[in-house]
N, C-alpha and C positions, 0 to 999 in steps of 0.2 A: 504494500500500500504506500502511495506516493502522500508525505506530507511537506505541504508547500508553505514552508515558513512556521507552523505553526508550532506553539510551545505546548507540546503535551506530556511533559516533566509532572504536569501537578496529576494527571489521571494514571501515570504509570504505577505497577505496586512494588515494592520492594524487593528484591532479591529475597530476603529472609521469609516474607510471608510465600511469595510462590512456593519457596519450597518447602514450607509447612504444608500449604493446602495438597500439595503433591504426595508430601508424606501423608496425609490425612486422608486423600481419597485410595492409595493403596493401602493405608489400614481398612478400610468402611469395605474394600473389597475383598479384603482376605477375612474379615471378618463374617460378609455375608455370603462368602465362600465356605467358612468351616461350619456355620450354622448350617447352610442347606446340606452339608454333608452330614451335619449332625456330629459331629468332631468338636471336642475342647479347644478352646480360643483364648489364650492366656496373655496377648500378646499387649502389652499397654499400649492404649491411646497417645499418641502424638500431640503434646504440648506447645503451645504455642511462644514464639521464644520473646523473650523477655526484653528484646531490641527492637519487635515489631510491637509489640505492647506501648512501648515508650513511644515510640514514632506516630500511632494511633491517636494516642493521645494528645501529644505535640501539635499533629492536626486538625485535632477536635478544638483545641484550645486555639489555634491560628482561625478556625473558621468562627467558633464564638466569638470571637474577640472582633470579628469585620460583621457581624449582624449587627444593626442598631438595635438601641434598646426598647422597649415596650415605650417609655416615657416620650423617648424622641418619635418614635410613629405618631405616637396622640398628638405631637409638637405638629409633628409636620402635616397633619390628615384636619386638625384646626389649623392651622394657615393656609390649607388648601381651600377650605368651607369659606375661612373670612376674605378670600380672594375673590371667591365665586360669587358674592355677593349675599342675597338673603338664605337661610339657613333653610326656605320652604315652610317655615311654621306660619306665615301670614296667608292671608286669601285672599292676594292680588291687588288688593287697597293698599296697604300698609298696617290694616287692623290684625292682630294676632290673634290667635286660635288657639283655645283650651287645647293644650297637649295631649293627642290619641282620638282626636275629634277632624271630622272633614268640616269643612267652610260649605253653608249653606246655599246652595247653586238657586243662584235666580235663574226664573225659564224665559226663555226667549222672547221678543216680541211678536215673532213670527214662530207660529208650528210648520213642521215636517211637511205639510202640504204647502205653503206660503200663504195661507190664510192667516193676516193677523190674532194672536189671541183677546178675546175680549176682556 
């Protein structure tokens, strides 16, 4: 696969983990090897090593650290509202509306057929 410039450093996995999950899927397979034979299976599970642990983590802590916080969303999601102008709580006048209530629609002068209403 041709990659044209691109930095794909942050999606590659480690040396260490590939070859845990290598080690790991050749256990899951001798293991479900001696079971269908019906044979003891003594062989301990493959631990995950203690470099790729550290590095997991280091990454979890680099990517929390670049999410904003709960506080600055609200920051920024009210100055987005106070941009926009009214919040939608009025009904089109500038009169505000009991909160969870619609604004009471005047009917037209004219009905659906174009006969004035009386």
């Amino acid at each position: 696969m041709k990659m044209q410039g691109a930095d794909v450093a942050e999606f590659q996995k480690p040396k260490d983990l590939m070859l845990f999950q290598q080690q790991l899927t050749a256990w899951q397979q001798a293991a479900a090897m001696a079971t269908k034979a019906g044979t003891p299976f003594s062989t301990p599970m493959p631990q995950i090593p203690q470099s790729v642990i550290e590095e997991m983590q280091k990454k979890q802590a680099m990517d929390a650290a670049k999410k904003p916080t709960a506080s600055l969303q609200e920051q920024i999601a009210g100055a987005a509202a106070a941009a926009s102008g009214p919040s939608g709580k009025t009904n089109g006048t500038g009169t505000a509306t009991p909160s969870g209530t619609l604004p009471q629609a005047n009917p037209p002068a004219v009905g659906q057929t174009g006969v004035p209403n009386a």
